[in-house]
C-alpha positions, 0 to 999 in steps of 0.5 A: 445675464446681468444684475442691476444696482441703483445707488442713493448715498451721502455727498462723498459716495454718490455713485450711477446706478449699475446692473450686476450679476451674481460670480461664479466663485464662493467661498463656504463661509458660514451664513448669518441672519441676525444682522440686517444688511440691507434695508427695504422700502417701496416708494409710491413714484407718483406720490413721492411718499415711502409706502408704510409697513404694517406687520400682521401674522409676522408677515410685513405688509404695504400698501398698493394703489392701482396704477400707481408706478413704484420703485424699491428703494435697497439701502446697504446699512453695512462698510461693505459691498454686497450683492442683492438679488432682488424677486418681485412677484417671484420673478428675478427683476434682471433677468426675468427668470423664476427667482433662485439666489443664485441668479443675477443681482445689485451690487451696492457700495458701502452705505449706498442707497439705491431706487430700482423702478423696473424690470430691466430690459437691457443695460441702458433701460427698465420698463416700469414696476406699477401695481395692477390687477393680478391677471394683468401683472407680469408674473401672472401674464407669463404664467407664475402667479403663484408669487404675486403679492411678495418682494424679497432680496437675498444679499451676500456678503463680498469675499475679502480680497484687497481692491479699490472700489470703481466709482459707479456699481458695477455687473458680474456674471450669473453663478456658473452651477446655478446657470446650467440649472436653468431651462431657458428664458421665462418668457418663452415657457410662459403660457398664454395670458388667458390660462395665466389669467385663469392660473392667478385667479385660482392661486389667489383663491387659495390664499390662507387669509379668510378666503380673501385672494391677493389682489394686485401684482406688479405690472410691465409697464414703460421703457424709462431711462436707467442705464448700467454697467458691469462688475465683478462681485466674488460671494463670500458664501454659497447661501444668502448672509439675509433673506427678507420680504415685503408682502403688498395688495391694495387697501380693502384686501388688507383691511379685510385681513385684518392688516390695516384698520378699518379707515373710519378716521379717513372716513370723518376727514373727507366727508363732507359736512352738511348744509351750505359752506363759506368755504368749499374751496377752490379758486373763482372758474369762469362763468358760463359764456364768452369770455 
């Protein structure tokens, strides 16, 4: 299986976006998490807003609307190549498979930035990451709802080696000792959408937040255009140089949480003043009739 990568950089590194799979060769290099190599954010696609982060319980959290599609924007803050391997929901976002490290990543260039919206179906297309109810969410319907609600990335740093740098991203195969651990394809062990259903609801149940259950999850939505291609990408290390996560739901969960404050300021904006107005906006409509 390969992993994917989607670039956004300055003028002189504009670059396509590829899929990439994580090597096989590693190096025992040491590990470090105190630098942040790549950054995350989500993007609202049909708002066109990046979604705000508020942090509670040292936790980072966003904010989802129902049905709205979205993206996560992966932006490599280093001179280096690194390799990201991105969970949605506890699903790997390439290869579908339960999350592990060691499975099928993005590549990103120096400085590069990229937008991935979807999990991706083959090398040319994706099918659409959209919040959605739990028991409609991808994880859920194929019986991991255990994750919902969370998007984490694990990068790796590149053994050094000199070589040129191609154009666009490109894919590398699964680590070899990871690949002979997995049992086969997620999908064909997934329960049936009931029992998953059923399994997201008592997951939810137990969450640690005054009894409030995650909410939303990520949806399989339609097949978009994204096409990729493949690298070789060798990890300087067999652990992560940075594991990080977003947490997300919608807004009540988060306000019952106590992560986002009660929207009583949005409250006074939108509410409508009493008696008549000279102004309620809009444009002349029709009167009734034929015209």
């Amino acid at each position: 299986m390969s992993d994917i990568t989607h670039r956004r950089s300055p003028p002189m590194l504009r670059a396509t976006t590829l899929l990439l799979t994580a090597l096989i060769a590693t190096t025992a290099s040491g590990t470090s998490f105190a630098q942040s190599l790549v950054d995350i954010d989500l993007i609202d696609r049909d708002t066109g807003r990046v979604l705000p982060e508020y942090r509670h319980r040292a936790q980072t959290w966003v904010p989802g609307v129902p049905g709205h599609r979205y993206s996560v924007r992966l932006t490599n803050t280093s001179g280096e190549r690194v390799l990201v391997v991105l969970s949605v929901d506890g699903v790997n976002a390439i290869s579908g498979e339960t999350a592990g490290t060691g499975q099928a990543g993005y590549v990103l260039g120096p400085w590069q930035s990229t937008e991935i919206a979807g999990w991706r179906k083959s090398m040319r297309d994706v099918a659409q990451f959209y919040f959605t109810d739990l028991p409609d969410s991808y994880a859920a319907r194929t019986g991991r709802p255990d994750n919902v609600g969370v998007i984490g990335v694990a990068v790796f740093r590149e053994r050094s080696y000199p070589r040129p740098y191609p154009e666009s991203a490109p894919i590398a195969r699964e680590r070899e000792d990871y690949g002979r651990d997995q049992a086969g394809n997620a999908e064909r062990k997934a329960a049936p959408a009931a029992s998953a259903a059923r399994s997201g609801r008592e997951a939810a149940s137990a969450d640690a937040y005054g009894g409030v259950g995650q909410s939303i999850g990520t949806g399989h939505g339609d097949r978009e255009w994204s096409p990729v291609n493949r690298t070789e990408f060798v990890r300087a290390s067999r652990t992560p140089a940075q594991v990080a996560q977003l947490r997300y739901d919608d807004v009540p969960n988060l306000v019952a949480m106590g992560v986002m404050p009660r929207p009583y300021e949005w409250d006074r904006r939108h509410r409508r003043p009493a008696g008549p107005q000279a102004f309620p906006g809009g444009f002349a409509a029709d009167p009734p009739g034929r015209w």
